[in-house]
PQR file of N, CA, C, O and H, with PARSE charges and radii, in Angstrom:
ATOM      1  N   UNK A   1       2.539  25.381   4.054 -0.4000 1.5000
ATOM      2  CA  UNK A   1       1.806  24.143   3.874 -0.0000 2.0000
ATOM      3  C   UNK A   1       0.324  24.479   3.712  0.5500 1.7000
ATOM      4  O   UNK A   1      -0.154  25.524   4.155 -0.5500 1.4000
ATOM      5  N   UNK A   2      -0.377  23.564   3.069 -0.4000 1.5000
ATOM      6  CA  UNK A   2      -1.641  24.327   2.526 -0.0000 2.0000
ATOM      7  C   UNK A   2      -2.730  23.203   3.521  0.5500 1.7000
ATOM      8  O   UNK A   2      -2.540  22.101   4.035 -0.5500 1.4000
ATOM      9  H   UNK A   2       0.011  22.715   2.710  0.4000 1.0000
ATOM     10  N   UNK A   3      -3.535  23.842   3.480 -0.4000 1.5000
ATOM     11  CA  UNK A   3      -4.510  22.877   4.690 -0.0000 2.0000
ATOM     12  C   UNK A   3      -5.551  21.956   3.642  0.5500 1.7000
ATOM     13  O   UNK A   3      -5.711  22.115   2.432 -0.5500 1.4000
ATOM     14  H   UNK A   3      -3.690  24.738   3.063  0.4000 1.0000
ATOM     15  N   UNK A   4      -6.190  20.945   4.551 -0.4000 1.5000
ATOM     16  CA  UNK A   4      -5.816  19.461   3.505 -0.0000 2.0000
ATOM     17  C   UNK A   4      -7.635  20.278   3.320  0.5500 1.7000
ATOM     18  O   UNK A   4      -8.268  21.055   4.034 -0.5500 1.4000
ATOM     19  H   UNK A   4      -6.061  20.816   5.535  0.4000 1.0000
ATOM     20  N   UNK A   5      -7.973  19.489   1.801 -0.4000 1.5000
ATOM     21  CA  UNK A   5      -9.418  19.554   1.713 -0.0000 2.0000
ATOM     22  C   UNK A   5     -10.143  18.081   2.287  0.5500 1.7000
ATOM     23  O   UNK A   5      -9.875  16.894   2.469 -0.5500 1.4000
ATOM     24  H   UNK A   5      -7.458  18.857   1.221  0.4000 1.0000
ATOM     25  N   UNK A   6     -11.451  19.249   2.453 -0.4000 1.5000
ATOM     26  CA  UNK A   6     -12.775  18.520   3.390 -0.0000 2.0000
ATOM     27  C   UNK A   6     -12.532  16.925   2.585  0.5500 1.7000
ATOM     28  O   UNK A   6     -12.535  15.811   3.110 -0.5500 1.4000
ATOM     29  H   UNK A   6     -11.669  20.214   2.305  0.4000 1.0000
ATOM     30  N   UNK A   7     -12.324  17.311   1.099 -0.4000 1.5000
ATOM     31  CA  UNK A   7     -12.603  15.386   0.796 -0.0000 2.0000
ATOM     32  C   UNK A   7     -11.265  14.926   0.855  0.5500 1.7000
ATOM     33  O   UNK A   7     -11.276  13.914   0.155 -0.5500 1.4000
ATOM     34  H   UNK A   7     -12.322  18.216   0.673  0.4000 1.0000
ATOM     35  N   UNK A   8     -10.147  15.089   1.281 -0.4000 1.5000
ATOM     36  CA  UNK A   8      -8.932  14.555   2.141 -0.0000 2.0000
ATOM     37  C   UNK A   8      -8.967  14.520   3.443  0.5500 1.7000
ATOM     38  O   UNK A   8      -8.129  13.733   3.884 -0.5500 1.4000
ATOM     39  H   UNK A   8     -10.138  15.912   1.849  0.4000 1.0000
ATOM     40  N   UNK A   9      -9.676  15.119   4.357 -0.4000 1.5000
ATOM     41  CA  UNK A   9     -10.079  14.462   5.348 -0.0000 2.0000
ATOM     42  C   UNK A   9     -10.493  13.277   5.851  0.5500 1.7000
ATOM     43  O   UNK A   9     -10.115  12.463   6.694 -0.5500 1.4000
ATOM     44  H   UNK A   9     -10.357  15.758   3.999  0.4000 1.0000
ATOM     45  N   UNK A  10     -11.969  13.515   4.576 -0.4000 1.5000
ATOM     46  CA  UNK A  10     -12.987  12.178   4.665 -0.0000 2.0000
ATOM     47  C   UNK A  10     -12.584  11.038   4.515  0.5500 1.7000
ATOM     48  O   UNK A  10     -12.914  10.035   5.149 -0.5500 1.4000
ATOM     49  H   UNK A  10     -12.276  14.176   3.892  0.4000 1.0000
ATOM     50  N   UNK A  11     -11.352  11.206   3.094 -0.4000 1.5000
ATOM     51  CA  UNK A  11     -11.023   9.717   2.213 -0.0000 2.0000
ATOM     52  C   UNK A  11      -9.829   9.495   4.193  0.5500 1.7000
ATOM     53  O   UNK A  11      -9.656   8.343   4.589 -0.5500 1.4000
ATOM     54  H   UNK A  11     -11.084  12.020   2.579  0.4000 1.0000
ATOM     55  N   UNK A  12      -9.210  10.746   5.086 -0.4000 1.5000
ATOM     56  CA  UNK A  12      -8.340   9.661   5.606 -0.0000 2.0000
ATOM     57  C   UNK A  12      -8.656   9.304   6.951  0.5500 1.7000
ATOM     58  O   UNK A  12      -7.945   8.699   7.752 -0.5500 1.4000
ATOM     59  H   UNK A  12      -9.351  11.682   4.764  0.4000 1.0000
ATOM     60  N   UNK A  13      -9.994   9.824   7.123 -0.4000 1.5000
ATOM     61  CA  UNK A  13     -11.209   9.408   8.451 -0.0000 2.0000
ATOM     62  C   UNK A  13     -11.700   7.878   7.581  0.5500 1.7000
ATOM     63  O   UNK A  13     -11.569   6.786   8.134 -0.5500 1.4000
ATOM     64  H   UNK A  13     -10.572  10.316   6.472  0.4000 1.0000
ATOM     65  N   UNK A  14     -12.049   7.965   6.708 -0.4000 1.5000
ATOM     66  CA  UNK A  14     -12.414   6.203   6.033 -0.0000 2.0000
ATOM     67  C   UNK A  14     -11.402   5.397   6.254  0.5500 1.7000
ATOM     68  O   UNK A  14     -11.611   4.287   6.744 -0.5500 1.4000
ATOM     69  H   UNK A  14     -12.155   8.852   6.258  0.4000 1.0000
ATOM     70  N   UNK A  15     -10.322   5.755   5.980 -0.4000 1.5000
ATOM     71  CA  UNK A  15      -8.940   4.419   5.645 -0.0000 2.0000
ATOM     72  C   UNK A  15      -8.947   4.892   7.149  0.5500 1.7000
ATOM     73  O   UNK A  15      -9.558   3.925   6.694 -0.5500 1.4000
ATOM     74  H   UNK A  15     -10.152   6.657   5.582  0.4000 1.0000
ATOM     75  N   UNK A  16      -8.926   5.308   8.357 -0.4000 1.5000
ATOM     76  CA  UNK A  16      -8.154   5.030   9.532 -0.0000 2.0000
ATOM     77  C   UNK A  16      -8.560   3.674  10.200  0.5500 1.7000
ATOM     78  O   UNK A  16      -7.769   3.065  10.920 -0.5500 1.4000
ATOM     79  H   UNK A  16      -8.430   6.094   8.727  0.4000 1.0000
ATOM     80  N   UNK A  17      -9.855   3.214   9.927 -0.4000 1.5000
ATOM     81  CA  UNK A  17     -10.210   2.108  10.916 -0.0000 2.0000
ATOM     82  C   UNK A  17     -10.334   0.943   9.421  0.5500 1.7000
ATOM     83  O   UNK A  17     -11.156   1.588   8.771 -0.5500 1.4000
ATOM     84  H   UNK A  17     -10.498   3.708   9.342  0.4000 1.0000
ATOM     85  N   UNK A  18     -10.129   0.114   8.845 -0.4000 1.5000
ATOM     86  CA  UNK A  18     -10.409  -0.811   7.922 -0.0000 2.0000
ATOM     87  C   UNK A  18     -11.830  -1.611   8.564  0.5500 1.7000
ATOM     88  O   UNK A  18     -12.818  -2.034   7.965 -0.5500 1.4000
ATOM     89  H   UNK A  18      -9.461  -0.410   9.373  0.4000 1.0000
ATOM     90  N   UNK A  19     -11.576  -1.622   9.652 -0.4000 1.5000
ATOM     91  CA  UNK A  19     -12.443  -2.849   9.604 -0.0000 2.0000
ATOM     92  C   UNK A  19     -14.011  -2.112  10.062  0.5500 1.7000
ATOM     93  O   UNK A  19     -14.948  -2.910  10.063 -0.5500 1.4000
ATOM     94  H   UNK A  19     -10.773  -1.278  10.139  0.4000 1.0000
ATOM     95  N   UNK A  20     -14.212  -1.230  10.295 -0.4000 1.5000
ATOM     96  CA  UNK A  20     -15.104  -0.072  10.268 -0.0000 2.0000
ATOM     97  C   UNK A  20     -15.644   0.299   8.577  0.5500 1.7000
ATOM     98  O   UNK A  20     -16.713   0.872   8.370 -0.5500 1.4000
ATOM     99  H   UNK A  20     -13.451  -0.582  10.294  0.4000 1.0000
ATOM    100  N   UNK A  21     -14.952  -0.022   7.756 -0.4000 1.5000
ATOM    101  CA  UNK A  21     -15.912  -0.288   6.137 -0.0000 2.0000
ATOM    102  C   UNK A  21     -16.318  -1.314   5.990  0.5500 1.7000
ATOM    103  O   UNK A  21     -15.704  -2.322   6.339 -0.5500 1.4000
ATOM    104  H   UNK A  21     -14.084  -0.488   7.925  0.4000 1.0000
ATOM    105  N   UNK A  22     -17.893  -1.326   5.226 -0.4000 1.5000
ATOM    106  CA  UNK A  22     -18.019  -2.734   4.654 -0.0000 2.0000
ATOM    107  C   UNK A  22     -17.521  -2.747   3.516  0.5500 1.7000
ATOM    108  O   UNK A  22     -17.855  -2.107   2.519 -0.5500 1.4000
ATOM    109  H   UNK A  22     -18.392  -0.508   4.942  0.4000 1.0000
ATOM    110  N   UNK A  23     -16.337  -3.824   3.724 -0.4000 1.5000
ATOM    111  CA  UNK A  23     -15.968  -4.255   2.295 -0.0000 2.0000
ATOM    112  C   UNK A  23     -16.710  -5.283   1.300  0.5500 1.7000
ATOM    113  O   UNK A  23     -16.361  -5.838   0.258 -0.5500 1.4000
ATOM    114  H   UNK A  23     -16.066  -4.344   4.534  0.4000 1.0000
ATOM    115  N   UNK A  24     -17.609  -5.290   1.892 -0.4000 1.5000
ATOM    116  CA  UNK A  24     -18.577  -6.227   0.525 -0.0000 2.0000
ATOM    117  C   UNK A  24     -19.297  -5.455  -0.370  0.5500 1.7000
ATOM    118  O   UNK A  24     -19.431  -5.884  -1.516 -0.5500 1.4000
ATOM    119  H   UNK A  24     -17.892  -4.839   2.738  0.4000 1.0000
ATOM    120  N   UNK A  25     -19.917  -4.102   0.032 -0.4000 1.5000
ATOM    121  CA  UNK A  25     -20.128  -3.253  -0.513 -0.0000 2.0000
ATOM    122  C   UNK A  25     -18.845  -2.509  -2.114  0.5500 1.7000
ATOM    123  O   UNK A  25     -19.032  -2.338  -3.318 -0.5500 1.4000
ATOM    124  H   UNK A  25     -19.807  -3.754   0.963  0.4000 1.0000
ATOM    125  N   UNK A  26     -17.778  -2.310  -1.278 -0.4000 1.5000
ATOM    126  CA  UNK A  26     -16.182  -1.853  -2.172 -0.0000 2.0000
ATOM    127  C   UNK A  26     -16.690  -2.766  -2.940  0.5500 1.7000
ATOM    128  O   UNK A  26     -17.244  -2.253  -3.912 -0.5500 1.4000
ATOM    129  H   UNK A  26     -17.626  -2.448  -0.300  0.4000 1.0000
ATOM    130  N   UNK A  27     -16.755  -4.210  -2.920 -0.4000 1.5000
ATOM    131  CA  UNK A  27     -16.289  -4.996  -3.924 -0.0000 2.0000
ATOM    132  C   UNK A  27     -17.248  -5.241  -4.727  0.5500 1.7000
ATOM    133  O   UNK A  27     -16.831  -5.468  -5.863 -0.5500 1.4000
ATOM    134  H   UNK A  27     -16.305  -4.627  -2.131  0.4000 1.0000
ATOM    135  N   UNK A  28     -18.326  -5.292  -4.623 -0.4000 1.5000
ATOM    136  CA  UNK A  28     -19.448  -5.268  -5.018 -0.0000 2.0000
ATOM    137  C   UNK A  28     -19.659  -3.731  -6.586  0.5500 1.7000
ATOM    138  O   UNK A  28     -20.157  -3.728  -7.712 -0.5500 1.4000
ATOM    139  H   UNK A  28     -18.665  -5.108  -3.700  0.4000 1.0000
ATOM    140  N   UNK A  29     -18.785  -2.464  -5.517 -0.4000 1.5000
ATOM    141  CA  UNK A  29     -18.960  -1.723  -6.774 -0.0000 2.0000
ATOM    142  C   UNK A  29     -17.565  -1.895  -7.734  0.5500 1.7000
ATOM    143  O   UNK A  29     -17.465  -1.570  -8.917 -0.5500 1.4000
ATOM    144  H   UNK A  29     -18.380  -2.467  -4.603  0.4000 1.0000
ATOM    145  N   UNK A  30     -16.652  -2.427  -6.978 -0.4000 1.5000
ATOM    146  CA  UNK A  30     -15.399  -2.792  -8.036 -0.0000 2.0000
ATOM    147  C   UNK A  30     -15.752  -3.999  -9.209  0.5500 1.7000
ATOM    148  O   UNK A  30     -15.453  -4.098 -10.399 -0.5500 1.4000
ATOM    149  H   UNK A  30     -16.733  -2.690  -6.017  0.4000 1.0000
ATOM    150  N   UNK A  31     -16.402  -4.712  -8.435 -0.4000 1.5000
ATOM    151  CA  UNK A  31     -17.294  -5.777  -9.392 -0.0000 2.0000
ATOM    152  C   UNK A  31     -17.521  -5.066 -10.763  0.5500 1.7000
ATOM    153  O   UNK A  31     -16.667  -5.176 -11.642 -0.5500 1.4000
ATOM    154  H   UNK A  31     -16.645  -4.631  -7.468  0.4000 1.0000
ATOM    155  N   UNK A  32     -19.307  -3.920 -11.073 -0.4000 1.5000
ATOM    156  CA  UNK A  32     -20.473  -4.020 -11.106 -0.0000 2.0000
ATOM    157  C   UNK A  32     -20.208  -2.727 -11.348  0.5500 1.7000
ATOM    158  O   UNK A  32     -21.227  -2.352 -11.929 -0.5500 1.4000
ATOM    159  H   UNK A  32     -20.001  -3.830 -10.359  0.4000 1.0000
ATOM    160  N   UNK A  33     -19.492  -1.821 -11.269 -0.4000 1.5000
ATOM    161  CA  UNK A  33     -20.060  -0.195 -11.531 -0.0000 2.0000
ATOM    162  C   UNK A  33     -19.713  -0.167 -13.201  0.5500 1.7000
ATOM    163  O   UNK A  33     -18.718  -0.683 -13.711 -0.5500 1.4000
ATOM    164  H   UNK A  33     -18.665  -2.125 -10.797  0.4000 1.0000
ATOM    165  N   UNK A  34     -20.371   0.283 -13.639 -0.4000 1.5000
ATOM    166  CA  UNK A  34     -20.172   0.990 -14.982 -0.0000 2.0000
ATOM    167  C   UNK A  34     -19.355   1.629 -15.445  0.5500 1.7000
ATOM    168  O   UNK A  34     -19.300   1.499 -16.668 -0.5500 1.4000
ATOM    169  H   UNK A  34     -21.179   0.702 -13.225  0.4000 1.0000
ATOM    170  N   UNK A  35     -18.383   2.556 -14.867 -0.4000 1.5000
ATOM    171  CA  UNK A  35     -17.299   3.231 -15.227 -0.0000 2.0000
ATOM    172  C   UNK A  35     -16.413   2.521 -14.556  0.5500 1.7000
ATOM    173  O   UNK A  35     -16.507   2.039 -13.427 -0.5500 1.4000
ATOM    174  H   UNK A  35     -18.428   2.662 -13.874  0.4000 1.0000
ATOM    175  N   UNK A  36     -15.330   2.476 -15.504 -0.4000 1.5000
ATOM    176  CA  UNK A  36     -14.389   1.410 -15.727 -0.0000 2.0000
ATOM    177  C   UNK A  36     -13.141   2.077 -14.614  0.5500 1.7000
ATOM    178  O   UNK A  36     -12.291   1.377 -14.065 -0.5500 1.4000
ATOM    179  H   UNK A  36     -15.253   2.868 -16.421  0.4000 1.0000
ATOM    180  N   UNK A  37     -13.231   3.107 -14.501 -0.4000 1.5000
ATOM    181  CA  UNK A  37     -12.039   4.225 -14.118 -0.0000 2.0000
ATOM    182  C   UNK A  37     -12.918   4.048 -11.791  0.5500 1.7000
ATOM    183  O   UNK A  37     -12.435   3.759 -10.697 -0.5500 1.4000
ATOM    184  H   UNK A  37     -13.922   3.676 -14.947  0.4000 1.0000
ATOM    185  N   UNK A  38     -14.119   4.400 -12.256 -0.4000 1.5000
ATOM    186  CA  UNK A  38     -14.665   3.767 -11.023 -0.0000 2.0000
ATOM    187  C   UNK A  38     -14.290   2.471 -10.131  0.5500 1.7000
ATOM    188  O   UNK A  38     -13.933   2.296  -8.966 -0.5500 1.4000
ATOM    189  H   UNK A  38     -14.511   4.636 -13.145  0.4000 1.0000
ATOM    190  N   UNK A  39     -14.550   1.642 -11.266 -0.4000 1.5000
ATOM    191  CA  UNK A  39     -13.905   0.161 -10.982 -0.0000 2.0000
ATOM    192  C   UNK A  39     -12.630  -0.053 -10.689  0.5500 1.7000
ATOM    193  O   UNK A  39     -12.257  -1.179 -10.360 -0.5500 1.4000
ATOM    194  H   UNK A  39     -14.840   1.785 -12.212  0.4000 1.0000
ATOM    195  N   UNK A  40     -11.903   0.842 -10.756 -0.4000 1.5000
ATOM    196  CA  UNK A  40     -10.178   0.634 -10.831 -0.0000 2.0000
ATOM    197  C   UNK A  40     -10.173   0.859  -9.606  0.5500 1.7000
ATOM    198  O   UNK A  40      -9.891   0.042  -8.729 -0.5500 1.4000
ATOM    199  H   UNK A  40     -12.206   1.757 -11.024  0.4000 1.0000
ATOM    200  N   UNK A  41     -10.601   2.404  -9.411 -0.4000 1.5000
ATOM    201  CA  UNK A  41     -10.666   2.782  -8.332 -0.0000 2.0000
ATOM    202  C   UNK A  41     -11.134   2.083  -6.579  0.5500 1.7000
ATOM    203  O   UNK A  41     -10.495   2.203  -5.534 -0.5500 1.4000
ATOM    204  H   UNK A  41     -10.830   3.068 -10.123  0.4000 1.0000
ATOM    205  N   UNK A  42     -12.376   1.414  -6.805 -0.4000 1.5000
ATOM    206  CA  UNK A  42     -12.834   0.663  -5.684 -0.0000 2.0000
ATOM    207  C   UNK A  42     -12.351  -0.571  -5.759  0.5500 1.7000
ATOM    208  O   UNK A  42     -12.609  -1.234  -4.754 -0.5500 1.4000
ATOM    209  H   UNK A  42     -12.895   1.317  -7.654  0.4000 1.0000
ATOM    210  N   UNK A  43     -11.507  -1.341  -6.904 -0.4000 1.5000
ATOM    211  CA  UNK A  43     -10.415  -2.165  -6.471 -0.0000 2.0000
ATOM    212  C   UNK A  43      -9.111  -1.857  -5.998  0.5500 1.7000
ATOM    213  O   UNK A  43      -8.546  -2.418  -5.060 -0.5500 1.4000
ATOM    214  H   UNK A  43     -11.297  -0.803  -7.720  0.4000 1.0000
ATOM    215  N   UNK A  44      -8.687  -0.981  -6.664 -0.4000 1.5000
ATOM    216  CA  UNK A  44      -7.504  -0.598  -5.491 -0.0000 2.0000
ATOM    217  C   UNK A  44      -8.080  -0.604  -3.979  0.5500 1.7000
ATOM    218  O   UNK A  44      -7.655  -1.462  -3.205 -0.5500 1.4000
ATOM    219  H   UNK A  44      -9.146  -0.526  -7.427  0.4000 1.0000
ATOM    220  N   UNK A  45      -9.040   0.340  -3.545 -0.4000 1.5000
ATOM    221  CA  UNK A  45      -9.634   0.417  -2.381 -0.0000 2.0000
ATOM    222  C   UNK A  45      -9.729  -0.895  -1.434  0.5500 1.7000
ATOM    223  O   UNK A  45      -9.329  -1.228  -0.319 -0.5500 1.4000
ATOM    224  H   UNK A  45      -9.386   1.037  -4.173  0.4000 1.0000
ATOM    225  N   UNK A  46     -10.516  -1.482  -2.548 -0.4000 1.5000
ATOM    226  CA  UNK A  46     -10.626  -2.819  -1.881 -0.0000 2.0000
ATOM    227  C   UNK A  46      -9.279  -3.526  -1.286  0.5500 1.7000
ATOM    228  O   UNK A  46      -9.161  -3.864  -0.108 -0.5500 1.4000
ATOM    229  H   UNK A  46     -10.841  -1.211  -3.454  0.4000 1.0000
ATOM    230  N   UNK A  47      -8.198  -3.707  -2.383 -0.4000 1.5000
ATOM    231  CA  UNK A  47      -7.098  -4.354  -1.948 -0.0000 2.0000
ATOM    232  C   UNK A  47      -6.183  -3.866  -0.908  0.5500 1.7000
ATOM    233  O   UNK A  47      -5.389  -4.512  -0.224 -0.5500 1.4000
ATOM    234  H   UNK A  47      -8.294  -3.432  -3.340  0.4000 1.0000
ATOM    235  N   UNK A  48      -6.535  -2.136  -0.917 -0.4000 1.5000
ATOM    236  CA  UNK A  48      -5.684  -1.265   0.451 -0.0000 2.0000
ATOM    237  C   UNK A  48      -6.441  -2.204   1.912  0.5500 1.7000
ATOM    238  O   UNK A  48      -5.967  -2.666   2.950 -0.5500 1.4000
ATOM    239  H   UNK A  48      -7.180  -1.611  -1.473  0.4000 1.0000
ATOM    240  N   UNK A  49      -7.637  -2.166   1.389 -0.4000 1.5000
ATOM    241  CA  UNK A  49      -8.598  -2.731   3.061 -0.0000 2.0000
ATOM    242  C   UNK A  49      -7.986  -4.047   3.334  0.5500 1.7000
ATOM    243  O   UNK A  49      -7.402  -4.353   4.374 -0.5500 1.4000
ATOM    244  H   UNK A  49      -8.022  -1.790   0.546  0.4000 1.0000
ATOM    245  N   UNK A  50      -8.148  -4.683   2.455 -0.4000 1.5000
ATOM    246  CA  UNK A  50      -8.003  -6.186   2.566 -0.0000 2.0000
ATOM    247  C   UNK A  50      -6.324  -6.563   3.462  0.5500 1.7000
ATOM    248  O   UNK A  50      -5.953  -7.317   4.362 -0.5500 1.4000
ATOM    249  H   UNK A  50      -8.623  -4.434   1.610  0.4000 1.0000
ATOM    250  N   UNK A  51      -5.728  -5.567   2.599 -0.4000 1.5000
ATOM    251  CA  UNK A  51      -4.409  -5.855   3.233 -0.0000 2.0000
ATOM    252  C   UNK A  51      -4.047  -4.903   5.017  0.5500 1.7000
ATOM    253  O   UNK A  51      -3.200  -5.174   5.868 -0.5500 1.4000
ATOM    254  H   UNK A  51      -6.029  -4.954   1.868  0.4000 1.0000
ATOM    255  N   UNK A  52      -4.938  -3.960   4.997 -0.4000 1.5000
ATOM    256  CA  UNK A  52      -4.797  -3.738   5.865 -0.0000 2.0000
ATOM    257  C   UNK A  52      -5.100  -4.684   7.445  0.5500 1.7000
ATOM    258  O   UNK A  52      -4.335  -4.833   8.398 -0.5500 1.4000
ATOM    259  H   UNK A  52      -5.626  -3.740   4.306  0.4000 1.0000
ATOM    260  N   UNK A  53      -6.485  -5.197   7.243 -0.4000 1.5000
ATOM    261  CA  UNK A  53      -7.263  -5.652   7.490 -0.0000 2.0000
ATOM    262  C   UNK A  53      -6.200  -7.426   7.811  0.5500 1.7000
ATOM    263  O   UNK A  53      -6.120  -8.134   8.815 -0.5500 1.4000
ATOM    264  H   UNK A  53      -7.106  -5.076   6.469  0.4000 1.0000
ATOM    265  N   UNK A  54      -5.664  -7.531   6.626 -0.4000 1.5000
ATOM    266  CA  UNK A  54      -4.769  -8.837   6.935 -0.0000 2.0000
ATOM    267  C   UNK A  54      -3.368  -8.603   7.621  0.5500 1.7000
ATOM    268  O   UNK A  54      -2.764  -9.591   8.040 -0.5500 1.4000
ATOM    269  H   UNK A  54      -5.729  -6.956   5.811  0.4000 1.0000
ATOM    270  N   UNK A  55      -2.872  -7.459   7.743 -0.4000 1.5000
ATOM    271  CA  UNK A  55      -2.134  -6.815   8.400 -0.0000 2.0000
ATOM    272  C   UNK A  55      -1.981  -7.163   9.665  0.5500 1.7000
ATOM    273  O   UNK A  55      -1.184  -7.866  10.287 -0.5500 1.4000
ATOM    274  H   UNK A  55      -3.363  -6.657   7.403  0.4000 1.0000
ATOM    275  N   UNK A  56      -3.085  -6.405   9.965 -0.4000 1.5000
ATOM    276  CA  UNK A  56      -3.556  -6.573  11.712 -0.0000 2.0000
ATOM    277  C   UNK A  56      -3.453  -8.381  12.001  0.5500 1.7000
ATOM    278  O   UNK A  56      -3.126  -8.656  13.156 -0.5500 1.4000
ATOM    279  H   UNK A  56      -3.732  -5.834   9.460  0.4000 1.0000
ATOM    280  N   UNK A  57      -3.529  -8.748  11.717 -0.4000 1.5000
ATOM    281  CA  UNK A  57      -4.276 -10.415  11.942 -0.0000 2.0000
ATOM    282  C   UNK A  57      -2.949 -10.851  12.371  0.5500 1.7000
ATOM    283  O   UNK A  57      -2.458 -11.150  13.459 -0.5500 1.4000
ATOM    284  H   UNK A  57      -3.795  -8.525  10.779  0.4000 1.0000
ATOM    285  N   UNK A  58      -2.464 -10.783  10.983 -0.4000 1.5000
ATOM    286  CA  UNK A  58      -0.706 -11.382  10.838 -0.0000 2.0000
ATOM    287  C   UNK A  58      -0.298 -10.917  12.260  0.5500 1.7000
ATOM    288  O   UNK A  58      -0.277 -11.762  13.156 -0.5500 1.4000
ATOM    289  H   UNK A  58      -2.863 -10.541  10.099  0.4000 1.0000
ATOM    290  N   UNK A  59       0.131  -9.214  12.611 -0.4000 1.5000
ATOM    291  CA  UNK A  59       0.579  -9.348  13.378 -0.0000 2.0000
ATOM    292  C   UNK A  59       0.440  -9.381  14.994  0.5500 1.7000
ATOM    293  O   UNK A  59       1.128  -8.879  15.883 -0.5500 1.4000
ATOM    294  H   UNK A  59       0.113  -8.528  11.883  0.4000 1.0000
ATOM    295  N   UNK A  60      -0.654 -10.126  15.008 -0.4000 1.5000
ATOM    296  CA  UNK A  60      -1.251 -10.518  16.461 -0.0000 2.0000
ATOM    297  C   UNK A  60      -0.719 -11.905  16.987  0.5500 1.7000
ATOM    298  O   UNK A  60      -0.731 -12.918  16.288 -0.5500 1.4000
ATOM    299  H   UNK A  60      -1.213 -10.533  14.286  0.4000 1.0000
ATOM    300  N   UNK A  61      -0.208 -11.856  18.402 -0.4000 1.5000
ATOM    301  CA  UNK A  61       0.951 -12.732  18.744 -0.0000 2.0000
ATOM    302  C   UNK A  61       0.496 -13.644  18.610  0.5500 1.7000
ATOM    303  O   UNK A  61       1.327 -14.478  18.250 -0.5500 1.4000
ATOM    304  H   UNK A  61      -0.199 -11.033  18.970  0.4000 1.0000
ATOM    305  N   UNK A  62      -1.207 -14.323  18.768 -0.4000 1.5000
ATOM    306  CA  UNK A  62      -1.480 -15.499  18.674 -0.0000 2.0000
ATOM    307  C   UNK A  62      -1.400 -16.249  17.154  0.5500 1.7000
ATOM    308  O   UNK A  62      -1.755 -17.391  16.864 -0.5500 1.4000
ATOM    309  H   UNK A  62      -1.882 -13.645  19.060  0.4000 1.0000
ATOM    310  N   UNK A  63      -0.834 -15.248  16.328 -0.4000 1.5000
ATOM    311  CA  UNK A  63      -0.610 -15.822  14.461 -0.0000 2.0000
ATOM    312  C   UNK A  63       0.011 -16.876  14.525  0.5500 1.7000
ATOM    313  O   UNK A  63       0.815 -17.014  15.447 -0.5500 1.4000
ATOM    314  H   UNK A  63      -0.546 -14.320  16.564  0.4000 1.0000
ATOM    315  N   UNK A  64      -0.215 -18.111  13.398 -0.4000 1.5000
ATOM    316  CA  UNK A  64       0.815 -18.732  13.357 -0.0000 2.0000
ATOM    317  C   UNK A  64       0.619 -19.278  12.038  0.5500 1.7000
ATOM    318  O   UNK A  64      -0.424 -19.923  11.935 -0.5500 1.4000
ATOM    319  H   UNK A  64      -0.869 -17.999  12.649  0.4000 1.0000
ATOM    320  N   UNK A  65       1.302 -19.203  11.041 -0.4000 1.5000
ATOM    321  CA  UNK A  65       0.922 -19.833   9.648 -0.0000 2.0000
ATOM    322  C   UNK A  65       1.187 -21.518   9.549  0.5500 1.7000
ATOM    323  O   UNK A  65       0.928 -22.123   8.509 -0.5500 1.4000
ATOM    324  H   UNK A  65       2.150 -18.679  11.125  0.4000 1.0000
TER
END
């Protein structure tokens, strides 16, 4: 097994806490960045957070839709 690189670390020290990113920032460059391949990119991002982020909520006992 090969040992993970420094920027696979980072990207999975970022995704461990969601609510520890500002996501207004993500969306802001998913908005607004210039490279289109960029933009794809920090929308996916965005939508991993978001759902994570709605994840948690959902399953907290006091939920109730």
């Amino acid at each position: 097994m090969t040992k993970p690189s420094k920027e696979i670390e980072t990207i999975d020290q970022l995704l461990a806490d969601p609510w520890a990113i500002n996501i207004q920032k993500i969306w802001e460059q998913a908005a607004h960045n210039q490279d289109s391949d960029k933009r794809k990119l920090f929308d996916a991002l965005h939508t991993y957070l978001l759902d994570k982020r709605q994840e948690k909520i959902i399953n907290e006992k006091h939920f109730v839709i």
